[in-house]
N, CA, C and O of each residue as an XYZ file, in Angstrom:
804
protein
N      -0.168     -0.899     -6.388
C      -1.098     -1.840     -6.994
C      -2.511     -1.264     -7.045
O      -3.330     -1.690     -7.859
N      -2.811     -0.246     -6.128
C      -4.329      0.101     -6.114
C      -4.501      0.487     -7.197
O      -5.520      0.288     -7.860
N      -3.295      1.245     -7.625
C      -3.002      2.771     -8.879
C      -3.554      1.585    -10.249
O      -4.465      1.703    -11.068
N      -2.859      0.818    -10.093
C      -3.099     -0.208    -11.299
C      -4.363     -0.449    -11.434
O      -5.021     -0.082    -12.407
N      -4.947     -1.291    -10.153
C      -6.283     -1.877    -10.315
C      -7.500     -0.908    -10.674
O      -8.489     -1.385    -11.230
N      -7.443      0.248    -10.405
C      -8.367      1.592    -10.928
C      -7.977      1.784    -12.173
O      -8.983      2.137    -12.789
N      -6.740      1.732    -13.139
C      -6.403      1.872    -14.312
C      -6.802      0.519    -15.340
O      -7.102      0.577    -16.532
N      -6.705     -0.643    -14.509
C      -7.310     -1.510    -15.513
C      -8.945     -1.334    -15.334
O      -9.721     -1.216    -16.282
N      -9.254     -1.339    -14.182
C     -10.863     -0.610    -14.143
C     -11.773      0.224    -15.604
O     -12.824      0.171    -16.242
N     -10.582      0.901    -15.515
C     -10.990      2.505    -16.331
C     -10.533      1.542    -17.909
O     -11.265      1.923    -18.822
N      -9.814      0.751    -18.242
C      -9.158      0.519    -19.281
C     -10.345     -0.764    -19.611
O     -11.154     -0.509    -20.503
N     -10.399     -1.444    -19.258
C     -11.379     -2.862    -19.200
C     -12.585     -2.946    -18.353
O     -12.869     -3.970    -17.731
N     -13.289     -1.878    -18.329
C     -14.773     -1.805    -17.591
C     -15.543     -2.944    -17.139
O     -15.882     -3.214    -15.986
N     -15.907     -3.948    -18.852
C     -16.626     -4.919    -18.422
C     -15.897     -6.211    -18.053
O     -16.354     -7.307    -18.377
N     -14.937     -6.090    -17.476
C     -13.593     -7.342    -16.650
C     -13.966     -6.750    -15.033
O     -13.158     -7.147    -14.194
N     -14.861     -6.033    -14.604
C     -14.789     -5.492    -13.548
C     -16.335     -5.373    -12.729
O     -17.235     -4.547    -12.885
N     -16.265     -6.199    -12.080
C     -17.751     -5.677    -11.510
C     -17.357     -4.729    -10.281
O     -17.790     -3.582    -10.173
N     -16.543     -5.296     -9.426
C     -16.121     -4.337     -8.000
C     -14.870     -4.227     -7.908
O     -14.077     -5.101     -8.258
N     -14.483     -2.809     -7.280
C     -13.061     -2.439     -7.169
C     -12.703     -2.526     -5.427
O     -13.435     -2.277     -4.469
N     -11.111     -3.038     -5.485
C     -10.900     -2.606     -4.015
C      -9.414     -1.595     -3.675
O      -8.412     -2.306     -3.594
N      -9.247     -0.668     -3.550
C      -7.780     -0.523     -3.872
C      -7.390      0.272     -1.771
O      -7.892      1.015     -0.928
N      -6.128     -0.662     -2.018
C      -5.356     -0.321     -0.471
C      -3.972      0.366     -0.748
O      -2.966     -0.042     -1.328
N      -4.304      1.679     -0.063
C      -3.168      1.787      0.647
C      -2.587      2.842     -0.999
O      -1.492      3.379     -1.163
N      -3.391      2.828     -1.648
C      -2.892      3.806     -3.273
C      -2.252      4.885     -2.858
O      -2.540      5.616     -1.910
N      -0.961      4.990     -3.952
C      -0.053      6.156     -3.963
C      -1.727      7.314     -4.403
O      -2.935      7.126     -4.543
N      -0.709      8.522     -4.468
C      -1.639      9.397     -5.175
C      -2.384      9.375     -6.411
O      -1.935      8.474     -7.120
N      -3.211      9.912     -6.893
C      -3.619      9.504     -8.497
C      -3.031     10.619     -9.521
O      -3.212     10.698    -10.736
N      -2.156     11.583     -8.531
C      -1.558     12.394     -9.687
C      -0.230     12.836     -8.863
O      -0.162     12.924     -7.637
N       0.710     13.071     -9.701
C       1.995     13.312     -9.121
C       2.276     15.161     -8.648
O       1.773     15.991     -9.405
N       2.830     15.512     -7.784
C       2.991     16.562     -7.587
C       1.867     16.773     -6.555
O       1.962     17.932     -6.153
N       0.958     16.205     -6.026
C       0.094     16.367     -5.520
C       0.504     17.258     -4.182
O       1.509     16.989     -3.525
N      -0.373     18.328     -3.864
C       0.461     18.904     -2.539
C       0.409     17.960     -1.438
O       1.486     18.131     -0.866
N      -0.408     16.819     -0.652
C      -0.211     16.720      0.237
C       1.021     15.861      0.565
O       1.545     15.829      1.678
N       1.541     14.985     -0.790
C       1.970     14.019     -0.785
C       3.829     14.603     -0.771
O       4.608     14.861     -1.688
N       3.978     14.626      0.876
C       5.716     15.452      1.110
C       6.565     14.146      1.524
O       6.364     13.301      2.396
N       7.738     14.324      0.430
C       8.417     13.078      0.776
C       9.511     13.179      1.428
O      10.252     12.254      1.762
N       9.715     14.940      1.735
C      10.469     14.641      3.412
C       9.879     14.574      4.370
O      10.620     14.570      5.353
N       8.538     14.497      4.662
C       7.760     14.459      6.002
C       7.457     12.656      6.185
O       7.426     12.021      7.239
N       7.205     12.005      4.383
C       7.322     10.449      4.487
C       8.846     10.074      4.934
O       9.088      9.176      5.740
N       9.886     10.915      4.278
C      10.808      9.953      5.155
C      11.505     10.443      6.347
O      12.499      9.789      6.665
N      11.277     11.201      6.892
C      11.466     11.625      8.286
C      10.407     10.393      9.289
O      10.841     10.193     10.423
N       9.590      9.907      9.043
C       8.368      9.284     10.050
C       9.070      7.995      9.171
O       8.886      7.113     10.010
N       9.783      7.276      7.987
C      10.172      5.947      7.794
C      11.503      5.957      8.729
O      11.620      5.083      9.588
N      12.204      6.650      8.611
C      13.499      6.676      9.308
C      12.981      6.696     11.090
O      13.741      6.180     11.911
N      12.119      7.107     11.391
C      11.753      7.340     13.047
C      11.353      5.424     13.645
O      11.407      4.973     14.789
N      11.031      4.811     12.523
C      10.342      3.128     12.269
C      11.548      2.696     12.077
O      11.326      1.521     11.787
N      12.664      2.833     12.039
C      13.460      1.999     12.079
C      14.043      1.415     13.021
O      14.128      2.422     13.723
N      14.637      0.437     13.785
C      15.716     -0.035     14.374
C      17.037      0.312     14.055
O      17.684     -0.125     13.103
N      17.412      1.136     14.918
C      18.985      1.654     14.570
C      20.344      0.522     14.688
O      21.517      0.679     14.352
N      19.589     -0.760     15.360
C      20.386     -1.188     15.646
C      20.199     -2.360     14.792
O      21.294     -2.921     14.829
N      19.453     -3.009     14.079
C      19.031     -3.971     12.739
C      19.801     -3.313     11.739
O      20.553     -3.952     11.004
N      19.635     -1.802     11.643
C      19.896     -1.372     10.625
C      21.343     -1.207     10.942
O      22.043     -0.804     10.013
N      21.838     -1.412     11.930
C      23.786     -1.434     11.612
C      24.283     -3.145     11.372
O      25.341     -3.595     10.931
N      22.973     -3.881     11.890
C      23.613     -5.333     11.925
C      23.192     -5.670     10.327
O      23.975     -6.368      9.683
N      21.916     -5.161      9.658
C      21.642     -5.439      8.026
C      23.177     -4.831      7.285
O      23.832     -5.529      6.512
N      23.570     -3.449      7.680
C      24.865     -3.051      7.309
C      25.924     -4.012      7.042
O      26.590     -4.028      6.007
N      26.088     -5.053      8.319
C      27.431     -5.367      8.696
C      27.439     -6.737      7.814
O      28.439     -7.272      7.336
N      26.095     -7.179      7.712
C      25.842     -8.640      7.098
C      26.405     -8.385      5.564
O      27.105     -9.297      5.124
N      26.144     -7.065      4.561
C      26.095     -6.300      3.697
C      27.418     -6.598      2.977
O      27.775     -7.040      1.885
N      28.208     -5.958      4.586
C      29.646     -6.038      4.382
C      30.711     -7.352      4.357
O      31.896     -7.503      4.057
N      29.768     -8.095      4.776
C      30.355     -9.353      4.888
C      29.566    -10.005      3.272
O      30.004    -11.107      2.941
N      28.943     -9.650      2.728
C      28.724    -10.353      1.137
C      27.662    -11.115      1.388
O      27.305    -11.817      0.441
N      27.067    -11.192      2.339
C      25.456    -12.276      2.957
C      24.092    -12.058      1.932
O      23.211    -12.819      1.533
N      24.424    -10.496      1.709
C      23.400    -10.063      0.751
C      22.973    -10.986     -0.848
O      21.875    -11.094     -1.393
N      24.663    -11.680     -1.364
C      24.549    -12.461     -2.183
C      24.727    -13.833     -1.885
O      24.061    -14.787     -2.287
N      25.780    -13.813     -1.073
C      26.161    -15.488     -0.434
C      24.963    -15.950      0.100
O      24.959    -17.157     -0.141
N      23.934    -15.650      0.699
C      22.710    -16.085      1.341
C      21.777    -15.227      1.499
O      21.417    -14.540      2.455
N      21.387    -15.364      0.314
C      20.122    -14.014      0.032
C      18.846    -14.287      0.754
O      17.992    -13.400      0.756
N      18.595    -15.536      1.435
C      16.784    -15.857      1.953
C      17.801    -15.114      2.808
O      18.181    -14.057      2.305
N      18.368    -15.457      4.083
C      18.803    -14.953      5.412
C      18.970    -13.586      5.061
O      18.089    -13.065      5.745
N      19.586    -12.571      4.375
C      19.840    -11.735      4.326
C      18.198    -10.638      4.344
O      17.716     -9.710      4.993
N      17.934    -11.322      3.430
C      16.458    -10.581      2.749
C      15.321    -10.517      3.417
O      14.412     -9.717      3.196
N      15.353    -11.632      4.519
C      14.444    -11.744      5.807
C      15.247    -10.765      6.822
O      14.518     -9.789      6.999
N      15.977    -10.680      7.270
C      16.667     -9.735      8.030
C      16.510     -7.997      7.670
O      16.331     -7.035      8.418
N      16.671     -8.104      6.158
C      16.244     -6.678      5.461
C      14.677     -6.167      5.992
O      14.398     -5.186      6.681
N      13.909     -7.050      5.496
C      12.502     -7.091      5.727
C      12.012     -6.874      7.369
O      11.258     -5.958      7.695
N      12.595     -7.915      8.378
C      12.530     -7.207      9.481
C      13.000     -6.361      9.982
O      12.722     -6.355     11.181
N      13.901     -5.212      9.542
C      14.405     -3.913      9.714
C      13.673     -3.059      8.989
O      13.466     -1.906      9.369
N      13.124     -3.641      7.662
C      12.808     -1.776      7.254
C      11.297     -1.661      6.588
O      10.798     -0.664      6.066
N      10.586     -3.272      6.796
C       9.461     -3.563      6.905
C       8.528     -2.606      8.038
O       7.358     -2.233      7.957
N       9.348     -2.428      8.891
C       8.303     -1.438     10.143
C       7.970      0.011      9.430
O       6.878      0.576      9.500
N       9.202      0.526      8.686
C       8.700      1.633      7.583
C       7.163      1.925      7.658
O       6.561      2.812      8.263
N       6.712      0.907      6.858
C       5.125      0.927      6.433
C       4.424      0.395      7.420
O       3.540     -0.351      7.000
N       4.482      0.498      8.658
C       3.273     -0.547      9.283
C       3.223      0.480     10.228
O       4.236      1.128     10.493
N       1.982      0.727     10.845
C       1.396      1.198     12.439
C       1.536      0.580     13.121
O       1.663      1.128     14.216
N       1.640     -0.974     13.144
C       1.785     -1.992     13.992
C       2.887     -3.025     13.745
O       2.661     -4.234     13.692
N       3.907     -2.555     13.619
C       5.114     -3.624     13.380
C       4.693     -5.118     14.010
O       4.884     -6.129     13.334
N       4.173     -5.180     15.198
C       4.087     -6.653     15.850
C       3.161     -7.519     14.901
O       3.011     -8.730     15.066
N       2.470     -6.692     13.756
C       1.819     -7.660     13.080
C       2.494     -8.083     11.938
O       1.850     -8.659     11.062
N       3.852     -7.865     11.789
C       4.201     -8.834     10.924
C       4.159    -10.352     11.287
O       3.734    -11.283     10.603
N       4.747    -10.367     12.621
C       4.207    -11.793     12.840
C       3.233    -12.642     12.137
O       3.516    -13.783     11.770
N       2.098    -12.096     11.949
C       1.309    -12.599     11.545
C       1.627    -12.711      9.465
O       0.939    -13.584      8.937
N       2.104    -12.299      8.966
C       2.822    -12.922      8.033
C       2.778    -14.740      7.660
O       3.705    -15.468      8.014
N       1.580    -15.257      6.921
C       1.863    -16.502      6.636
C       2.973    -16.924      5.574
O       3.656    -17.910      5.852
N       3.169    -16.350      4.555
C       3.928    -16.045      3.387
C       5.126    -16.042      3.803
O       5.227    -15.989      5.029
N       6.608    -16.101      2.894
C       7.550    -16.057      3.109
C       8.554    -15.734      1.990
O       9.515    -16.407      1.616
N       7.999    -14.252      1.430
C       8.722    -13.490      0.184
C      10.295    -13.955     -0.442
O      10.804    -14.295     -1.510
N      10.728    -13.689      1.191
C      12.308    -13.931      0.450
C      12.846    -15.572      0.197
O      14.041    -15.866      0.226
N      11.626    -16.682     -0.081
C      11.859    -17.794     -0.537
C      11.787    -17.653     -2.129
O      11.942    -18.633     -2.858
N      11.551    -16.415     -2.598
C      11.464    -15.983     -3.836
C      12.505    -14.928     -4.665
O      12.254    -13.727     -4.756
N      13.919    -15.667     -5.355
C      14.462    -15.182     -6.015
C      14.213    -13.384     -6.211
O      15.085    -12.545     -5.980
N      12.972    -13.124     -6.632
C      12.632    -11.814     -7.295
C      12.568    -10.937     -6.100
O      12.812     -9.738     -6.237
N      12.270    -11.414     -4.975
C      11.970    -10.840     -3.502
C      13.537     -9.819     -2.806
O      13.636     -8.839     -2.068
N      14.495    -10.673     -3.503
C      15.770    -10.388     -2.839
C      16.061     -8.877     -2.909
O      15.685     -8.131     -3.814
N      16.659     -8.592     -2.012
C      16.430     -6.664     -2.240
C      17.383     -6.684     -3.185
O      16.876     -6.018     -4.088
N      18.852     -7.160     -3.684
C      19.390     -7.158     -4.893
C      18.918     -6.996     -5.757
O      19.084     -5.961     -6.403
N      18.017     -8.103     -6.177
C      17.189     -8.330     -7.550
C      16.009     -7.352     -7.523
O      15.519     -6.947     -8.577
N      15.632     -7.038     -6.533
C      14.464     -6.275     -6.613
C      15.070     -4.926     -7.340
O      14.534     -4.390     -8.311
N      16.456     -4.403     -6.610
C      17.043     -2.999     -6.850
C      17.871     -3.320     -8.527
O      18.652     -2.453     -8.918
N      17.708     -4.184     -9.142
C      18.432     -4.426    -10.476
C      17.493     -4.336    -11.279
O      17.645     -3.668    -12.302
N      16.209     -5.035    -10.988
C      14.797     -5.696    -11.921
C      14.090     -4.279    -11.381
O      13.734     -3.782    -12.449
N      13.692     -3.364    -10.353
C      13.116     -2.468    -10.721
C      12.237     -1.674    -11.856
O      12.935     -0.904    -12.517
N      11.407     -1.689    -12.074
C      11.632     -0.557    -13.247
C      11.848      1.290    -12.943
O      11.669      2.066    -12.003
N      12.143      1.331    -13.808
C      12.148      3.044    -13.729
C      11.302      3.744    -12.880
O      10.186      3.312    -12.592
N      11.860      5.059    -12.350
C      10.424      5.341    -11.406
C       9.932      6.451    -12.323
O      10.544      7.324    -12.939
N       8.384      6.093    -12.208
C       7.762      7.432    -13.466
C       7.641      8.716    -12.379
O       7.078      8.572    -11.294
N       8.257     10.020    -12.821
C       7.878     10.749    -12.326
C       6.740     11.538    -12.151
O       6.300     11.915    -11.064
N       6.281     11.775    -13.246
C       5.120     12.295    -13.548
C       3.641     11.702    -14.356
O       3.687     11.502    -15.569
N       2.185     11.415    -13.474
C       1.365     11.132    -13.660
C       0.243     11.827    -13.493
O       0.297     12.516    -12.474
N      -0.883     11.934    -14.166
C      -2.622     12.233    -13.621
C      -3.237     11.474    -14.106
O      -3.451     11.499    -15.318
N      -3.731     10.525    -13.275
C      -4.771      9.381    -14.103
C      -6.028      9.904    -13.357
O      -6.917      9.117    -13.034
N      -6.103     11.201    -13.089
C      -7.833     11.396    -12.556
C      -8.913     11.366    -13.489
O     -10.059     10.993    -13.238
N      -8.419     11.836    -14.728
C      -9.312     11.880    -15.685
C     -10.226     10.749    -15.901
O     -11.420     10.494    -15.745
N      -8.543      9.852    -16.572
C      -8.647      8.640    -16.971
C      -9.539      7.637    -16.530
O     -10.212      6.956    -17.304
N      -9.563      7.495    -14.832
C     -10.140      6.740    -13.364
C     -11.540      7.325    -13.706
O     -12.443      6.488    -13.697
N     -11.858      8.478    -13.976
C     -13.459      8.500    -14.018
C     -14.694      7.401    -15.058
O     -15.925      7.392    -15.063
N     -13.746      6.637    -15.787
C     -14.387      5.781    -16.334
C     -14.715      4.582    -15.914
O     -15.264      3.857    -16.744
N     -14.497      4.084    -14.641
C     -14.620      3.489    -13.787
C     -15.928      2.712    -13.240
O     -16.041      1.937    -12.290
N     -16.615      3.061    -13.915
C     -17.936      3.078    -13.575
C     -18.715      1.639    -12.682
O     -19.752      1.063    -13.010
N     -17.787      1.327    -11.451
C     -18.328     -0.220    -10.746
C     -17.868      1.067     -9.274
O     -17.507      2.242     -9.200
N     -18.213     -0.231     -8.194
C     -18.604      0.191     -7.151
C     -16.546     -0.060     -6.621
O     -15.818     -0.993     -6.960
N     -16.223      1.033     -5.830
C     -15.177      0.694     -5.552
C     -15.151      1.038     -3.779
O     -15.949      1.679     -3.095
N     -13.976      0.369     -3.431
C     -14.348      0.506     -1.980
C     -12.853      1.293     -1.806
O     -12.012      0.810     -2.564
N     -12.354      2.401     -0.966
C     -10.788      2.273     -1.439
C     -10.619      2.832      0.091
O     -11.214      3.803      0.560
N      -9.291      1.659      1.030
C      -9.233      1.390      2.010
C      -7.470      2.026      2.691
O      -6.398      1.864      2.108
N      -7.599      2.466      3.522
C      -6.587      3.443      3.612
C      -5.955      3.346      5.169
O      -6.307      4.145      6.036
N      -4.745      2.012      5.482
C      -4.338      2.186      7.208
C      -3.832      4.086      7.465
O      -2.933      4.677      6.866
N      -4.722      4.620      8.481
C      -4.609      5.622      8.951
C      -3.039      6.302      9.686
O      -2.790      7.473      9.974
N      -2.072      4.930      9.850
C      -0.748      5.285     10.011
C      -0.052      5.203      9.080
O       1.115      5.067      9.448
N      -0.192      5.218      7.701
C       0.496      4.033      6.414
C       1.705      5.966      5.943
O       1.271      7.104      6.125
N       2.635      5.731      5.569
C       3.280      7.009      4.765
C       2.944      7.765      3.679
O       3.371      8.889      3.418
N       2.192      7.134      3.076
C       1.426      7.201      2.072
C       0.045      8.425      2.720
O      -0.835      7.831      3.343
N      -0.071      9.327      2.651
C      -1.222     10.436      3.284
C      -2.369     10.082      2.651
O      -2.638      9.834      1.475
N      -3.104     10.110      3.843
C      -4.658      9.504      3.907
C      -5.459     10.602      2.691
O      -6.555     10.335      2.198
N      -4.723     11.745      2.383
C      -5.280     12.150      1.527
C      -5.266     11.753     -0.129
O      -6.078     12.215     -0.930
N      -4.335     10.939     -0.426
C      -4.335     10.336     -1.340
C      -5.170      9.406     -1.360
O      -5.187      8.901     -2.483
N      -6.081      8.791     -0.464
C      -7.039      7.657     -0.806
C      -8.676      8.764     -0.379
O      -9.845      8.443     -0.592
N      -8.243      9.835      0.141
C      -9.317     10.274     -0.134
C      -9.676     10.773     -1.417
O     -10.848     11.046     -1.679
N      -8.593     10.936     -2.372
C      -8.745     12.105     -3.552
C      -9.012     10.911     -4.572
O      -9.845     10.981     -5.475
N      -8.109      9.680     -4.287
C      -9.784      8.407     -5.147
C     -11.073      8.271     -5.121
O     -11.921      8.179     -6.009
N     -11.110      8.271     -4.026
C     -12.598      7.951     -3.232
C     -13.296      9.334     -3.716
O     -14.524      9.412     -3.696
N     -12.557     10.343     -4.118
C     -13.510     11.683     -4.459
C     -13.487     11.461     -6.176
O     -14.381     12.047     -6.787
N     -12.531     10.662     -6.955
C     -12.064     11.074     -8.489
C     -12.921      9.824     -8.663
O     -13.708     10.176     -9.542
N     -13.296      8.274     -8.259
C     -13.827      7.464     -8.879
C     -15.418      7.366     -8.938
O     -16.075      7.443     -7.900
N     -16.057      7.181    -10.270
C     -17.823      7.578     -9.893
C     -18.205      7.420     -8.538
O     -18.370      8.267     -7.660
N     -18.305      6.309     -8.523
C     -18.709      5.566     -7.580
C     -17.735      4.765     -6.056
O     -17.155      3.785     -6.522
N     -17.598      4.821     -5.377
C     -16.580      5.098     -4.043
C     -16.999      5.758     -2.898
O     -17.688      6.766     -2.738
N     -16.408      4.937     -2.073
C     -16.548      5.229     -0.541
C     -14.989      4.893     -0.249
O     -14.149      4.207     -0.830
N     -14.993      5.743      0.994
C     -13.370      5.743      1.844
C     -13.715      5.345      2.988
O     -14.678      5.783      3.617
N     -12.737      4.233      3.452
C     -12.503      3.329      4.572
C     -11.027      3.701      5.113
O      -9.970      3.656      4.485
N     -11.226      4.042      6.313
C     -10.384      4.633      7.218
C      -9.669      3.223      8.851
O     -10.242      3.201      9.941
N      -8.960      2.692      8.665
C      -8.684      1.842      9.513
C      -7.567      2.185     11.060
O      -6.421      1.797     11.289
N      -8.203      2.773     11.620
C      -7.360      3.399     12.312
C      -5.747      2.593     13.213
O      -5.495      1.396     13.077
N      -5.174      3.207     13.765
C      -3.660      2.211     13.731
C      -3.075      1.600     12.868
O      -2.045      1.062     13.272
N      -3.371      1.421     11.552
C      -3.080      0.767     10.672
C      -1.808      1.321      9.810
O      -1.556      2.525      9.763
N      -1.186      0.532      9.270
C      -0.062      1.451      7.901
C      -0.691      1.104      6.688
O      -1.829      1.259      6.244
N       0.651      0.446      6.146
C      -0.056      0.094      4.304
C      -0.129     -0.807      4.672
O      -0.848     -1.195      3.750
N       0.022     -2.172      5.640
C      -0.517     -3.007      5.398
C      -1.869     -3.936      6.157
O      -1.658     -4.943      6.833
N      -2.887     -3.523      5.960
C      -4.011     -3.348      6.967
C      -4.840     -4.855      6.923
O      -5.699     -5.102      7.769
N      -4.552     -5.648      6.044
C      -4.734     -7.408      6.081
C      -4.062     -8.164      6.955
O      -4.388     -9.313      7.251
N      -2.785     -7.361      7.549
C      -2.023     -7.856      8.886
C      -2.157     -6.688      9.833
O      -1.461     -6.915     10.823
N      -2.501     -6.047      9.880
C      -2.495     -4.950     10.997
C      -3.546     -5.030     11.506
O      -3.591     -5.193     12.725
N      -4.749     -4.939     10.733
C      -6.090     -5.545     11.348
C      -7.078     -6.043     10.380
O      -7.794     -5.414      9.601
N      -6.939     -7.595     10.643
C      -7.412     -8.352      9.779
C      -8.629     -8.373      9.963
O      -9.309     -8.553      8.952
N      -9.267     -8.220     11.137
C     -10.769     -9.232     11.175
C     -11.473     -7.781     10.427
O     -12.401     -7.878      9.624
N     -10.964     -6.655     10.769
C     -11.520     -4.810     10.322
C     -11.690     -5.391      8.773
O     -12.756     -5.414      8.158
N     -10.429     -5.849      8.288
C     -10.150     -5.650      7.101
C     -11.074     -6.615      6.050
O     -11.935     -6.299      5.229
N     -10.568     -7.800      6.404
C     -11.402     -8.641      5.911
C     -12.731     -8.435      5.992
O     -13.392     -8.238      4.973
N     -13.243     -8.456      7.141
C     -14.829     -8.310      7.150
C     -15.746     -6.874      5.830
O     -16.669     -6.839      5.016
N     -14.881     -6.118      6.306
C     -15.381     -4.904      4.894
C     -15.155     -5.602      3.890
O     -16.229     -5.967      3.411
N     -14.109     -6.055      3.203
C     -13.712     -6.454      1.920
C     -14.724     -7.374      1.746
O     -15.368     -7.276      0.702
N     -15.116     -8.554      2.805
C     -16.032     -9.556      1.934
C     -17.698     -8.578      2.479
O     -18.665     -9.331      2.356
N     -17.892     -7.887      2.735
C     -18.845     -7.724      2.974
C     -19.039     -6.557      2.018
O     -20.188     -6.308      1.655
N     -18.116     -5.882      1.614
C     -18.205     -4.899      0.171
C     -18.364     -6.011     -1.216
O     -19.098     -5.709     -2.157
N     -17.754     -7.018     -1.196
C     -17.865     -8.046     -2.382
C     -18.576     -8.779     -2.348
O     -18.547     -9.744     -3.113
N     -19.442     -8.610     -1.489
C     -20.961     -9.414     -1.350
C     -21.853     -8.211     -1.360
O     -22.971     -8.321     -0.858
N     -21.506     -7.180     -1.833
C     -22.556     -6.373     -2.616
C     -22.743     -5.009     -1.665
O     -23.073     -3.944     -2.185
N     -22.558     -5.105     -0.538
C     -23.072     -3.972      0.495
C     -22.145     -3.149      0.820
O     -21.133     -3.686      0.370
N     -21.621     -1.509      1.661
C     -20.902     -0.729      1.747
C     -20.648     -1.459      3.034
O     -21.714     -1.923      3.440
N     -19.829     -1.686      3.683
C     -19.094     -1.736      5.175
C     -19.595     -0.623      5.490
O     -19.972      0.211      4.666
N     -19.657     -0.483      6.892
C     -19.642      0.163      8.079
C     -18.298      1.381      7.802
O     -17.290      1.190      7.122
N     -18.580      2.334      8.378
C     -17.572      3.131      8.038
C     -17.206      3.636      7.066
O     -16.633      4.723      6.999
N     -17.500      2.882      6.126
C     -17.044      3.615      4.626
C     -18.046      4.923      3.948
O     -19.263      4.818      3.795
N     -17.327      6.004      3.637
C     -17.945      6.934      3.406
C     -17.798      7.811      2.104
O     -16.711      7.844      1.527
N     -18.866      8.511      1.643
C     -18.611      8.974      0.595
C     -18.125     10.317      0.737
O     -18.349     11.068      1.687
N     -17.125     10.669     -0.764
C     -16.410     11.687     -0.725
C     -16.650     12.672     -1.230
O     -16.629     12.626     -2.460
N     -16.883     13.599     -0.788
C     -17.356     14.893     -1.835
C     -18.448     14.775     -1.838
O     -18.991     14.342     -0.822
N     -19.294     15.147     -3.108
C     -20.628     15.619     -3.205
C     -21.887     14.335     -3.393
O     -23.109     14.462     -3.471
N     -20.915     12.930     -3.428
C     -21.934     11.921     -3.570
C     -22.347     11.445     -2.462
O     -21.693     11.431     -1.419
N     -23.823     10.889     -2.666
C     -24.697     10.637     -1.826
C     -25.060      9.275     -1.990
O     -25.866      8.934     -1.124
N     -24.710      8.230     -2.911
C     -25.207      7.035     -3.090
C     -24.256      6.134     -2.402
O     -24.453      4.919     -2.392
């Protein structure tokens, strides 16, 4: 979603006064840092070996369709830790995805779209021209160098570094998180956030 929100940025300028993007894949594909056997060696290490034989067994028993909320919440607490530095903050989860048809890992793996292999929207992103803040959990699979190489490709940008955090840093650490976000959208840089490369503003 970050990838998006910098592309409608760049596409619709004046729809945009401030940008925030979390947790962004890379902005170009092939990128060296971005190794997706080193991401899934460290998703597979986040798993529960033992969720992941009981998500199996539910699988096998047809639960996946016969009772897709139960199933899909069970999915989610097995392979949800994937992305997080702090698994215990799912708890904190107000929401409840798999009350949503589209949520179901079935439907999700049918309705998919295609995966694009190949992208460079660095160019593109330099048209960007609003203040962006782009926020990056320091444990997330996703390499911190991909939110640095925004924070270096968009005019204007600073990089926010949340330490312990994965991709999801609004539950991993909220008061960190929140407080930058409204305090970047009330006009000012957060604490911590820094510029990349050769800018100074």
């Amino acid at each position: 979603m970050g990838a998006i929100s910098a592309l409608y940025a760049a596409i619709y300028p004046a729809r945009v006064d401030r940008l925030v993007l979390m947790c962004a894949i890379p902005p170009w594909s092939d990128a060296p840092y971005n190794d997706p056997e080193v991401r899934a060696k460290k998703a597979d290490e986040r798993i529960d070996p033992e969720g992941a034989k009981q998500l199996k067994e539910m699988q096998q028993q047809g639960l996946e369709t016969s009772d897709p909320e139960t199933y899909c919440r069970e999915y989610n607490r097995v392979f949800l830790p994937r992305q997080l530095g702090k698994p215990e903050a799912l708890s904190r989860m107000r929401s409840d995805p798999c009350a949503c048809p589209n949520e179901w890992p079935h439907n999700k793996a049918k309705n998919f779209p295609p995966v694009v292999t190949e992208w460079d929207w660095r160019q593109q992103v330099t048209s960007a021209q609003v203040p962006a803040l782009v926020i990056h959990g320091a444990e997330d699979l996703i390499p911190a160098d991909a939110s640095r190489e925004w924070a270096a490709t968009l005019p204007d940008a600073r990089l926010l570094i949340i330490p312990g955090s994965g991709h999801f840093p609004h539950l991993e650490a909220p008061d960190l998180y929140f407080s930058a976000v409204d305090q970047f959208l009330n006009g000012e840089w957060p604490e911590g956030a820094e510029p990349i490369g050769d800018k100074t503003t």
